[in-house]
Jmol script that loads the backbone (N, CA, C; Angstrom):
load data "model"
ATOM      1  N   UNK A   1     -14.705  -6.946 -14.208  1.00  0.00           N
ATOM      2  CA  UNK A   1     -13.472  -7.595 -14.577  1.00  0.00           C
ATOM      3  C   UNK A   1     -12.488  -7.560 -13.401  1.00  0.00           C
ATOM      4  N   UNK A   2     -11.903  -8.698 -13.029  1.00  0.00           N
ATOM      5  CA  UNK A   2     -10.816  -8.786 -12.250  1.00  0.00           C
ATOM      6  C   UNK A   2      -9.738  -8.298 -12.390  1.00  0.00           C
ATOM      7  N   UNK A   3      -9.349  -7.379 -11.772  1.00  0.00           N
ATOM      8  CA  UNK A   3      -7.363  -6.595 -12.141  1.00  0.00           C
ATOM      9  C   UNK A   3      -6.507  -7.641 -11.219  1.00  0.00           C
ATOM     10  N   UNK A   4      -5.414  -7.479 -12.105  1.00  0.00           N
ATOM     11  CA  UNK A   4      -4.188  -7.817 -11.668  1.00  0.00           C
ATOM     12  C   UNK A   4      -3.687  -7.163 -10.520  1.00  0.00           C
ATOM     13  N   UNK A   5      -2.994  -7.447  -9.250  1.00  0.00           N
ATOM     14  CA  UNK A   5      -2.061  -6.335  -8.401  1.00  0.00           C
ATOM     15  C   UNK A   5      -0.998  -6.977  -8.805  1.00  0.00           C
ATOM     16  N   UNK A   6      -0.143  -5.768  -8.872  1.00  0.00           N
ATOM     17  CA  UNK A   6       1.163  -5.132  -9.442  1.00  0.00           C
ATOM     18  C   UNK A   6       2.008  -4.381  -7.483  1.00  0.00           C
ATOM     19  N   UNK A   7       2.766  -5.050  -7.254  1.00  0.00           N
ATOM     20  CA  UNK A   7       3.703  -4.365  -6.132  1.00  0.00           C
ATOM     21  C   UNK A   7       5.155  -3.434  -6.856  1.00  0.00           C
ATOM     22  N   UNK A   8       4.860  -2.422  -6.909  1.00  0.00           N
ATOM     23  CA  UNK A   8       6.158  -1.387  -7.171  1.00  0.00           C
ATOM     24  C   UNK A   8       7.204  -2.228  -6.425  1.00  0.00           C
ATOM     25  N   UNK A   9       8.274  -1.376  -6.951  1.00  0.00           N
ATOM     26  CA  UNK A   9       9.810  -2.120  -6.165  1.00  0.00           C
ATOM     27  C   UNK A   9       9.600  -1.696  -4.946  1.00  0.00           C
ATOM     28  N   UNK A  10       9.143  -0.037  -4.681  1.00  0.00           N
ATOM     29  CA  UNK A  10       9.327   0.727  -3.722  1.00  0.00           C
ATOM     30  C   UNK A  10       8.307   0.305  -2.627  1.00  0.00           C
ATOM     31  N   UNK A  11       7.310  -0.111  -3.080  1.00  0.00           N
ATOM     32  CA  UNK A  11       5.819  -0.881  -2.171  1.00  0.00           C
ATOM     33  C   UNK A  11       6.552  -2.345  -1.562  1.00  0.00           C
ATOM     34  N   UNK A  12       7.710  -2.939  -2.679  1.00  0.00           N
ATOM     35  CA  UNK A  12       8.076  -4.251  -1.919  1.00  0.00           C
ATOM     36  C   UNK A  12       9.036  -3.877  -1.228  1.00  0.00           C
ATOM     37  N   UNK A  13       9.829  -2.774  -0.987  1.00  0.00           N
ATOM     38  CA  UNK A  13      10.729  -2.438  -0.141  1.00  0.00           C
ATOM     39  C   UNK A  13      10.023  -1.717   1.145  1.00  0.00           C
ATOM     40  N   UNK A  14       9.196  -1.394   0.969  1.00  0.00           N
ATOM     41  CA  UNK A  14       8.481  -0.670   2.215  1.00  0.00           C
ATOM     42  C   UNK A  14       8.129  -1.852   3.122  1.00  0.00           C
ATOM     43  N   UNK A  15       7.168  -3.031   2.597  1.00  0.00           N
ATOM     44  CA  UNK A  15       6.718  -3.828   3.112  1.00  0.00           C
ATOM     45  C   UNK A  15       7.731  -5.031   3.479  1.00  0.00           C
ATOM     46  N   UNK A  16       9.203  -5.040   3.128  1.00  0.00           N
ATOM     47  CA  UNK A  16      10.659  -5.675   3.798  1.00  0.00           C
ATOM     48  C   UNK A  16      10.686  -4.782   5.216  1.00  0.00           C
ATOM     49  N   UNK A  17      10.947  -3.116   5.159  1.00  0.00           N
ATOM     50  CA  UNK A  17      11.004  -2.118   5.908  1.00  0.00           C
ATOM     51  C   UNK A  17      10.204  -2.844   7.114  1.00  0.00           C
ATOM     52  N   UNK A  18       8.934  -2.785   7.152  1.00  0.00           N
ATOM     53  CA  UNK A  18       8.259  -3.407   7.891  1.00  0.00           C
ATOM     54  C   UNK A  18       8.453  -4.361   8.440  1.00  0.00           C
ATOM     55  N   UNK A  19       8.523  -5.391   7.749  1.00  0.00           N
ATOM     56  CA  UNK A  19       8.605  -6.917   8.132  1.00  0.00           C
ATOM     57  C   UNK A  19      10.320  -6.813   8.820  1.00  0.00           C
ATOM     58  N   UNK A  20      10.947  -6.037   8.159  1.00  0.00           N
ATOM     59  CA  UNK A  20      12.343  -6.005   9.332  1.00  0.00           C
ATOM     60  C   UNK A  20      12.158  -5.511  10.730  1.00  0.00           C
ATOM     61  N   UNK A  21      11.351  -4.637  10.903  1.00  0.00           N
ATOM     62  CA  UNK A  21      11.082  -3.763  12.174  1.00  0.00           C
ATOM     63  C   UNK A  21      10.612  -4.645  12.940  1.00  0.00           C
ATOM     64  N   UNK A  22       9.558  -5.152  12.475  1.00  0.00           N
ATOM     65  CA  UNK A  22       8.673  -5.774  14.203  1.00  0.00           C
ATOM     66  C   UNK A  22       9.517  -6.771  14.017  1.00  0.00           C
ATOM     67  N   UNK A  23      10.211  -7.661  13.220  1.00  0.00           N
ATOM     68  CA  UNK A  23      11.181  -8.646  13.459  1.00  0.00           C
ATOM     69  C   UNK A  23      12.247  -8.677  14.459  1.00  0.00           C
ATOM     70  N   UNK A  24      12.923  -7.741  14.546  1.00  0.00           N
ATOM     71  CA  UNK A  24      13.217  -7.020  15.741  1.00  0.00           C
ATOM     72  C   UNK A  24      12.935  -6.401  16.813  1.00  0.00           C
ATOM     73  N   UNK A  25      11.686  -5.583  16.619  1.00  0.00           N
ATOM     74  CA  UNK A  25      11.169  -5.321  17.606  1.00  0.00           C
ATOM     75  C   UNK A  25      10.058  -6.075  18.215  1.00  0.00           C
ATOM     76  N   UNK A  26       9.428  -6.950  17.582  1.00  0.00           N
ATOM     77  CA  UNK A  26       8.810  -7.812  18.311  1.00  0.00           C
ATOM     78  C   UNK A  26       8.973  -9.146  18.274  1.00  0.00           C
ATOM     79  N   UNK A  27       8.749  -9.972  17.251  1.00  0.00           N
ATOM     80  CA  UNK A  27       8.889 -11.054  16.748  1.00  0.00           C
ATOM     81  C   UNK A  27       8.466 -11.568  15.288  1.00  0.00           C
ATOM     82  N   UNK A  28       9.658 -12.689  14.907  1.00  0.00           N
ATOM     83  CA  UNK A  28       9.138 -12.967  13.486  1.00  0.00           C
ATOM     84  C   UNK A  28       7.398 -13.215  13.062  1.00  0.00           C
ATOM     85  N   UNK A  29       7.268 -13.720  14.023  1.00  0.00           N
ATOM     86  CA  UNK A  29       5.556 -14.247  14.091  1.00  0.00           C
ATOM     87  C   UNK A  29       4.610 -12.722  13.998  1.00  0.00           C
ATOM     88  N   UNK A  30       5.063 -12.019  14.826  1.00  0.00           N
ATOM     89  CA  UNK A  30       4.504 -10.307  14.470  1.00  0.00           C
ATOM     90  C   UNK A  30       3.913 -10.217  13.094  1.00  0.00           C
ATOM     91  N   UNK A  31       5.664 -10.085  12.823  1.00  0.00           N
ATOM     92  CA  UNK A  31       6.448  -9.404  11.224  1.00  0.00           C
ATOM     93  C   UNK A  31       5.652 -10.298  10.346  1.00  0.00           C
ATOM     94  N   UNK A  32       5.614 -11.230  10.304  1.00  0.00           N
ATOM     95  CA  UNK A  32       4.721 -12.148   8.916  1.00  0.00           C
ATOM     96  C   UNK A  32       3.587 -11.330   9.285  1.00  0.00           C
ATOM     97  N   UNK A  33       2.698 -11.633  10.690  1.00  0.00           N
ATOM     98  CA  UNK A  33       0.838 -11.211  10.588  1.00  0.00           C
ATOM     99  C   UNK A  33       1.324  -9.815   9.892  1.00  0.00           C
ATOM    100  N   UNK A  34       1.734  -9.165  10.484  1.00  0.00           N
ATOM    101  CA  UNK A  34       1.144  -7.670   9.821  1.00  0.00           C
ATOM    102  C   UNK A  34       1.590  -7.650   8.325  1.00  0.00           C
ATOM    103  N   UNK A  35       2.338  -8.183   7.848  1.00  0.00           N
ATOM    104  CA  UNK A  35       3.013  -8.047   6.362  1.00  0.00           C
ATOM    105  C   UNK A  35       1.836  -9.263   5.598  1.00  0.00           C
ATOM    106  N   UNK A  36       1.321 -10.340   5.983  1.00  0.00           N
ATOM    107  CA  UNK A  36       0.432 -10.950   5.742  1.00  0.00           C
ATOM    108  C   UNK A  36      -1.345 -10.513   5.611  1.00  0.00           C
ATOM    109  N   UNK A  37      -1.173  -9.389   6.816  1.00  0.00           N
ATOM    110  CA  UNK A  37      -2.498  -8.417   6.977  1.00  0.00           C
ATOM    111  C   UNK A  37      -2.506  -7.445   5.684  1.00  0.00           C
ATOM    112  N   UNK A  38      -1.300  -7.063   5.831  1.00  0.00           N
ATOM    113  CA  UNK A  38      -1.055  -5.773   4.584  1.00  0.00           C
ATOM    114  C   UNK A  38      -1.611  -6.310   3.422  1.00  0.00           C
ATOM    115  N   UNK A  39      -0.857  -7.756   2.646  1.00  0.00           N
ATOM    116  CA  UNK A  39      -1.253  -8.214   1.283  1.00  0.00           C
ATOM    117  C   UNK A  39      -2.610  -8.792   1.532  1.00  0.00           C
ATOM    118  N   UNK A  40      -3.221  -9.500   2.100  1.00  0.00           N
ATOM    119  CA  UNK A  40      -4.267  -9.232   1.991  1.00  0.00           C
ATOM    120  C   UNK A  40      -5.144  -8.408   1.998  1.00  0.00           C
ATOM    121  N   UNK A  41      -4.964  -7.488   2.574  1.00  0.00           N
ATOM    122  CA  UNK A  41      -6.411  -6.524   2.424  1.00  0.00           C
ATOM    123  C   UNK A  41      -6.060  -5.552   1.186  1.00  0.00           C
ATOM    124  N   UNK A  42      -5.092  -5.495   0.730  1.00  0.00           N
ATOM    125  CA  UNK A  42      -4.576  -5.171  -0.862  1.00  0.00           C
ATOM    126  C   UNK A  42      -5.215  -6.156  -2.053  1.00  0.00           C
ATOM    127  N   UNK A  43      -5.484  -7.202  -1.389  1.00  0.00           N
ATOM    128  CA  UNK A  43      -5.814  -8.637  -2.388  1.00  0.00           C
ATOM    129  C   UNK A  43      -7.355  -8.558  -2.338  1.00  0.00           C
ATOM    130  N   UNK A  44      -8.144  -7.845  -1.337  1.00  0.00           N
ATOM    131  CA  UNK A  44      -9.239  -7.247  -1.340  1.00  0.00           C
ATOM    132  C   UNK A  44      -9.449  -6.535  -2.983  1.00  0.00           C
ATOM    133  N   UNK A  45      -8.780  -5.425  -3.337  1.00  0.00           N
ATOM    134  CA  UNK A  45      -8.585  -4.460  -4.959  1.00  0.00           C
ATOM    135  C   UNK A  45      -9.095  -5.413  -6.119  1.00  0.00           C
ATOM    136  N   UNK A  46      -8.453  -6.905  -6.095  1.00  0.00           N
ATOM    137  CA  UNK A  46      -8.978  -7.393  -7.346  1.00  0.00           C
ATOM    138  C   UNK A  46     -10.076  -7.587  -7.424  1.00  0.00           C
ATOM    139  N   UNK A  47     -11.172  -7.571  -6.589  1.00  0.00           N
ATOM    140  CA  UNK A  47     -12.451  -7.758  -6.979  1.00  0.00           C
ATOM    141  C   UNK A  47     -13.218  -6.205  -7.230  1.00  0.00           C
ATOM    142  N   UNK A  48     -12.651  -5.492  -6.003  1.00  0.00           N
ATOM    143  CA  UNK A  48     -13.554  -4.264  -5.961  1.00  0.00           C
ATOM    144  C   UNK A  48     -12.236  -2.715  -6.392  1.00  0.00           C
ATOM    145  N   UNK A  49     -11.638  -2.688  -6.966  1.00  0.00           N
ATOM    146  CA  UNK A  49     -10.908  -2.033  -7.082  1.00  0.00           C
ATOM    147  C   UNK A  49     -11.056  -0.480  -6.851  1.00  0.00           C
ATOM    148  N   UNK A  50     -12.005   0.176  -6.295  1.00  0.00           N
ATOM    149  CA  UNK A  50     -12.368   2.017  -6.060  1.00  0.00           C
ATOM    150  C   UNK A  50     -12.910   1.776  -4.675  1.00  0.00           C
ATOM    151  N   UNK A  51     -12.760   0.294  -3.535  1.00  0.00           N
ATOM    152  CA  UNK A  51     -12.843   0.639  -2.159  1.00  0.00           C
ATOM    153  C   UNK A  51     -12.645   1.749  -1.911  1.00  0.00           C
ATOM    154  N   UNK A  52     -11.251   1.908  -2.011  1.00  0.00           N
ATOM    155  CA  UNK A  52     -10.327   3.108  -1.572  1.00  0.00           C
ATOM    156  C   UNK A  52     -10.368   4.518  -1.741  1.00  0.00           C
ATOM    157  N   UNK A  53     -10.211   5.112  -0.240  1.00  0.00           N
ATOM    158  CA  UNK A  53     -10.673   6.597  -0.609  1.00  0.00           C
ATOM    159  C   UNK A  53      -9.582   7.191  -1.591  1.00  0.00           C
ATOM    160  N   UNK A  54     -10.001   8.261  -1.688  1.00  0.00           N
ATOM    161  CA  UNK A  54      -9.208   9.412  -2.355  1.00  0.00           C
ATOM    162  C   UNK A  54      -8.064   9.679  -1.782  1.00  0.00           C
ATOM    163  N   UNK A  55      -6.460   9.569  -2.430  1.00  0.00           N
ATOM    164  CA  UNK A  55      -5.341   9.969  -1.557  1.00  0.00           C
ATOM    165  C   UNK A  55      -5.588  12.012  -1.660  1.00  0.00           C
ATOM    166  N   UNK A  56      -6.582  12.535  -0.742  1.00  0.00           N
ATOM    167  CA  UNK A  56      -5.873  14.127  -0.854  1.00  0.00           C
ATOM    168  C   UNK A  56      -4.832  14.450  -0.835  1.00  0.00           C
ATOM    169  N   UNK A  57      -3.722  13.893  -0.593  1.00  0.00           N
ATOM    170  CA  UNK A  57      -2.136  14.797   0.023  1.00  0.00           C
ATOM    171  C   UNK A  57      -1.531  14.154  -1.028  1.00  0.00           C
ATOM    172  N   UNK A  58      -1.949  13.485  -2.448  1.00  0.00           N
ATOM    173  CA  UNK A  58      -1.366  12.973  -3.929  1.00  0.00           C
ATOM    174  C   UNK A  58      -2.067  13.497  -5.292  1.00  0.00           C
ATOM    175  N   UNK A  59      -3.215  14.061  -4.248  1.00  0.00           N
ATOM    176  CA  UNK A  59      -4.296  14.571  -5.163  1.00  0.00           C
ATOM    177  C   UNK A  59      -3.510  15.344  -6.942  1.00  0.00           C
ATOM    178  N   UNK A  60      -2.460  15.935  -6.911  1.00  0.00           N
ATOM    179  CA  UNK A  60      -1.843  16.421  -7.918  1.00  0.00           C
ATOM    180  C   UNK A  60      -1.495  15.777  -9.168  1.00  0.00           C
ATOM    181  N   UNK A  61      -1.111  14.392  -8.405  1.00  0.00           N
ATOM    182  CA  UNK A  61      -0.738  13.378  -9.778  1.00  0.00           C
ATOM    183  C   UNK A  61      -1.949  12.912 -10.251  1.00  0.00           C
ATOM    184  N   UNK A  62      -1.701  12.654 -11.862  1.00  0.00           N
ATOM    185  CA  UNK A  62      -2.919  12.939 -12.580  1.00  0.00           C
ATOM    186  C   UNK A  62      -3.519  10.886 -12.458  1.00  0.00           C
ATOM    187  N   UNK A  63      -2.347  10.291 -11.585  1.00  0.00           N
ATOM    188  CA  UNK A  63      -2.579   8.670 -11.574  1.00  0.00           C
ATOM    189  C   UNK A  63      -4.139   8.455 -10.806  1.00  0.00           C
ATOM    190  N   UNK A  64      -4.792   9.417  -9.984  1.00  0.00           N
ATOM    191  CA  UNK A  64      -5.018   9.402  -9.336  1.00  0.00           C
ATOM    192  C   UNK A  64      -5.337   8.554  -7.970  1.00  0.00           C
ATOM    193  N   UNK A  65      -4.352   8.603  -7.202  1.00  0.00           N
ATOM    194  CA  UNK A  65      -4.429   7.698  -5.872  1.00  0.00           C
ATOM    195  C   UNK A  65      -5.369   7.160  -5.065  1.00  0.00           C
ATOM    196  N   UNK A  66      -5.569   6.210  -4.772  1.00  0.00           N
ATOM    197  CA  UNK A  66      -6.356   5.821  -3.948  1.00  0.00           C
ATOM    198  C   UNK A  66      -5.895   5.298  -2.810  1.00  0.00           C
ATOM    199  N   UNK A  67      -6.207   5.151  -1.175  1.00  0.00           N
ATOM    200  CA  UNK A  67      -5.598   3.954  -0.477  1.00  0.00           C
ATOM    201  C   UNK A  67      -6.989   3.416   0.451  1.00  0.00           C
ATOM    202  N   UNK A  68      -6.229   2.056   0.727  1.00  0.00           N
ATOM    203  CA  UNK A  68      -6.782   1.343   2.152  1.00  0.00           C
ATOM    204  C   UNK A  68      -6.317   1.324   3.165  1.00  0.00           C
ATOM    205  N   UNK A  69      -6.575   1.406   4.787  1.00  0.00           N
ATOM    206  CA  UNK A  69      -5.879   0.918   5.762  1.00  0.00           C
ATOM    207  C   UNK A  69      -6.028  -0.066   6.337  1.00  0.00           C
ATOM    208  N   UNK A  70      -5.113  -0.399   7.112  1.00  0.00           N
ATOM    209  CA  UNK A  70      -4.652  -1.835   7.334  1.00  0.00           C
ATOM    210  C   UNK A  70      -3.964  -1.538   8.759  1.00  0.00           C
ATOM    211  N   UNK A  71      -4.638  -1.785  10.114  1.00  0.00           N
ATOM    212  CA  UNK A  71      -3.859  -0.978  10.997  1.00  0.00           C
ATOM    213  C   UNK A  71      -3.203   0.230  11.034  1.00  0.00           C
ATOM    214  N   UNK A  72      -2.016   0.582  11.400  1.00  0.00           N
ATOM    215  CA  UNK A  72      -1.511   1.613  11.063  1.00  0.00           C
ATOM    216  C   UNK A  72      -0.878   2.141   9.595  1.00  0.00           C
ATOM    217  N   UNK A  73      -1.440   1.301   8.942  1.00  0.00           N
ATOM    218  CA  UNK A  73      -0.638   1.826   7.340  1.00  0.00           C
ATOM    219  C   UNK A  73      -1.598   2.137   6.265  1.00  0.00           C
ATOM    220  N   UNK A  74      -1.315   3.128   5.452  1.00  0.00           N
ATOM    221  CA  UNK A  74      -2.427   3.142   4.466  1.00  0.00           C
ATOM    222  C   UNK A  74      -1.880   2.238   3.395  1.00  0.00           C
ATOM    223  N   UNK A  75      -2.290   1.988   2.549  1.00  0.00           N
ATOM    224  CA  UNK A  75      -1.814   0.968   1.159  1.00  0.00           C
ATOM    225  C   UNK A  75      -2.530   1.891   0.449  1.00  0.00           C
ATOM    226  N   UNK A  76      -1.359   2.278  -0.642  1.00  0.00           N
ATOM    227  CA  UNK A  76      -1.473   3.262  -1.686  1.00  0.00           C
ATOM    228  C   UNK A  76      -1.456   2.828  -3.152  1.00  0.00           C
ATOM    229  N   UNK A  77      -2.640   3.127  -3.800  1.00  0.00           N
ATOM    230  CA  UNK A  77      -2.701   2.214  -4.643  1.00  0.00           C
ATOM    231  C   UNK A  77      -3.173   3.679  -6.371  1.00  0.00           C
ATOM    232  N   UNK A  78      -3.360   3.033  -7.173  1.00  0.00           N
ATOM    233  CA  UNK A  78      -3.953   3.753  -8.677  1.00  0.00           C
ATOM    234  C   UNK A  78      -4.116   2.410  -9.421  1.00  0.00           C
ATOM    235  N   UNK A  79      -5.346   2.644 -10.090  1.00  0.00           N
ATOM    236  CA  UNK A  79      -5.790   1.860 -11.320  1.00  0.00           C
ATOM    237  C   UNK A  79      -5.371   1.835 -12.373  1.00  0.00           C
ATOM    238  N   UNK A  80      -4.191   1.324 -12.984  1.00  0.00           N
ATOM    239  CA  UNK A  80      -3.868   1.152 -14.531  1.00  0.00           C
ATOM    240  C   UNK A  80      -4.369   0.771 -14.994  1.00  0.00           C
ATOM    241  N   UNK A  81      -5.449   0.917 -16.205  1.00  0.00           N
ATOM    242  CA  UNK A  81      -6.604   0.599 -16.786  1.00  0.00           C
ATOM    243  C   UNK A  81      -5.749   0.070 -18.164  1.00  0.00           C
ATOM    244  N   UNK A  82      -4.618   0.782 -18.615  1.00  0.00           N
ATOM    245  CA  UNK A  82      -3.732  -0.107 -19.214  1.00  0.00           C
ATOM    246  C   UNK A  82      -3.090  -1.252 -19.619  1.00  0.00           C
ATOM    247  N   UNK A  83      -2.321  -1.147 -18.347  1.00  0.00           N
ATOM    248  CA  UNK A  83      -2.234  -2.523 -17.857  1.00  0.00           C
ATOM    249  C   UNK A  83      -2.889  -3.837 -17.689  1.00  0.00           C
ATOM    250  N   UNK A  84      -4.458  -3.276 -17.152  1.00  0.00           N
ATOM    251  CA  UNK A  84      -5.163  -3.401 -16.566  1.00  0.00           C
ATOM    252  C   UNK A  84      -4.909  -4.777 -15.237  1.00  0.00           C
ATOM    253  N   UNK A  85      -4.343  -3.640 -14.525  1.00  0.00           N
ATOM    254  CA  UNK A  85      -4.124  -3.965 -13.326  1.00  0.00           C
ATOM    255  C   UNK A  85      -4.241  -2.607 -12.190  1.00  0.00           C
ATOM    256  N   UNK A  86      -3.868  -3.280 -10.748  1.00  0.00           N
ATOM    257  CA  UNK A  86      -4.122  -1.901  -9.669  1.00  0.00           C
ATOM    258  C   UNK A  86      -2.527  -2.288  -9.637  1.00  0.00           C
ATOM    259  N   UNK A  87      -2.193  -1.013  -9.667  1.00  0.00           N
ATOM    260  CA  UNK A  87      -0.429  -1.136  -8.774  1.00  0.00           C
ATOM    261  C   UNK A  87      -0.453  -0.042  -7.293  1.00  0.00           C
ATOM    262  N   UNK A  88       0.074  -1.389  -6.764  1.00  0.00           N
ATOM    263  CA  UNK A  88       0.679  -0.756  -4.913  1.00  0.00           C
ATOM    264  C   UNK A  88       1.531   0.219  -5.219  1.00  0.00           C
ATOM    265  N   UNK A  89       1.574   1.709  -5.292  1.00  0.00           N
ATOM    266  CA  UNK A  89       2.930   2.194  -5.371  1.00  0.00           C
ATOM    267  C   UNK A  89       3.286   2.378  -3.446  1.00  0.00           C
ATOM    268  N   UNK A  90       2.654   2.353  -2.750  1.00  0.00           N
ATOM    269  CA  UNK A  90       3.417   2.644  -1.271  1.00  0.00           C
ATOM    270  C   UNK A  90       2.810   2.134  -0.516  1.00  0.00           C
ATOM    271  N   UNK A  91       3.520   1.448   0.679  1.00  0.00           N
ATOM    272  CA  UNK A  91       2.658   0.909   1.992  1.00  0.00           C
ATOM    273  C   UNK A  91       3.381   1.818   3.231  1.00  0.00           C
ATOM    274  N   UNK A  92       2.268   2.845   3.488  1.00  0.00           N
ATOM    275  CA  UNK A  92       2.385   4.056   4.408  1.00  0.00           C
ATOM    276  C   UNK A  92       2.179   4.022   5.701  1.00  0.00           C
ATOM    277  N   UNK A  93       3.526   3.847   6.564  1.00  0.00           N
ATOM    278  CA  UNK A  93       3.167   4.353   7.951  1.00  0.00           C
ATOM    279  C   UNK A  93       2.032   5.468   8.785  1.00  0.00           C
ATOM    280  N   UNK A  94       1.190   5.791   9.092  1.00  0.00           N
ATOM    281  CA  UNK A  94      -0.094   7.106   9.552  1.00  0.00           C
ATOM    282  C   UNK A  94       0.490   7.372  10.617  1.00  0.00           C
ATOM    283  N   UNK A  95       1.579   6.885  11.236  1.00  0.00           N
ATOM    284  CA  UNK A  95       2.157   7.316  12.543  1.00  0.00           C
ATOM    285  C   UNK A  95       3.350   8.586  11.987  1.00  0.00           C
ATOM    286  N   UNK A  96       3.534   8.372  10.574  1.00  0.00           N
ATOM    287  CA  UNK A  96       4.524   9.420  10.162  1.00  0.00           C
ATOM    288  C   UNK A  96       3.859  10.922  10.097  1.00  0.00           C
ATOM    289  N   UNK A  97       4.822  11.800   9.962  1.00  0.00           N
ATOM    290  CA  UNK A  97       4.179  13.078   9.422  1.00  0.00           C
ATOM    291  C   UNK A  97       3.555  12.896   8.300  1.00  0.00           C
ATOM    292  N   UNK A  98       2.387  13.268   7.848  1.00  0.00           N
ATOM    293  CA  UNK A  98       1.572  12.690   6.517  1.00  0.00           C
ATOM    294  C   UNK A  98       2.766  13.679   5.091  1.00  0.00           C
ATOM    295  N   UNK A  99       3.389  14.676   5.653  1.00  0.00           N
ATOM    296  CA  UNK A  99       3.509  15.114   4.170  1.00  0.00           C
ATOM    297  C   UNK A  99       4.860  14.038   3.681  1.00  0.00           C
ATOM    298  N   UNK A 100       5.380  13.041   4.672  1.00  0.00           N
ATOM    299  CA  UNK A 100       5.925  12.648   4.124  1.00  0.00           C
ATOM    300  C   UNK A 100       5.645  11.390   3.085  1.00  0.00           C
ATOM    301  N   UNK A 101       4.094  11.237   2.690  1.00  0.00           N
ATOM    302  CA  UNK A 101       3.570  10.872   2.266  1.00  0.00           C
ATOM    303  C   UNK A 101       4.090  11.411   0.878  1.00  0.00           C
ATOM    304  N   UNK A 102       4.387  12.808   0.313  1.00  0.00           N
ATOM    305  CA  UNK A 102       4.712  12.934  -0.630  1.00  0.00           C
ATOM    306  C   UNK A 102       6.281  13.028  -1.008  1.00  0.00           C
ATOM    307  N   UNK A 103       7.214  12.060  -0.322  1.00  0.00           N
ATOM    308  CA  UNK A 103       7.772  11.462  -1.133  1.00  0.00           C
ATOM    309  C   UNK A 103       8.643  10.744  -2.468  1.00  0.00           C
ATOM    310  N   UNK A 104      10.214  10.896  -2.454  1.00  0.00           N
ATOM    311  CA  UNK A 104      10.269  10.665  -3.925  1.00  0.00           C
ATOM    312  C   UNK A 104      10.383   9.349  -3.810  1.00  0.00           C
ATOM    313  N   UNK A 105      10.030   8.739  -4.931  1.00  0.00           N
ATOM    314  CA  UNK A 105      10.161   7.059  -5.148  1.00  0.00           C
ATOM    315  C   UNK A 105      10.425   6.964  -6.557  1.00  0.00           C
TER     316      UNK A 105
END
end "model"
wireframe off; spacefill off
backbone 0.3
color backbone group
């Protein structure tokens, strides 16, 4: 069965975050590819939705996390079987300190 993706507020504010940065720091043309790279390989989930490894450093929440990477970012994702959809809760810099991976949102 095909899931739905679901972008958290906080996943669409991360991925603005982004798309503001290299907009500035490099160019608009940048800022779209990589923010264009990001949703797609997220758009990858609706077919195969458990690509994604195991988030260890989220391991606690009982959602249990999964992500993909995408250049330098992981895309942080869990299966709402509920819903039944995958929701993005974070699109993660790997250049950061990882614990800031855990995060309030």
């Amino acid at each position: 069965m095909e899931l739905k993706i679901y972008w958290t507020d906080f996943s669409k504010q991360e991925l603005k975050n982004i798309f503001d940065y290299y907009k500035e720091e490099a160019s608009i043309n940048v800022a779209k590819n990589i923010v264009l790279g990001i949703t797609k390989e997220a758009a990858k989930l609706k077919k195969h939705s458990i690509i994604g490894q195991e988030e260890e450093l989220l391991d606690r929440d009982p959602r249990g996390f999964r992500y993909l990477v995408y250049k330098n970012y992981k895309i942080i994702y869990w299966i709402n079987s509920e819903e039944k959809r995958i929701e993005i809760f974070d699109v993660f810099d790997t250049r950061q300190n990882p614990t800031k991976l855990m995060r309030v949102k």
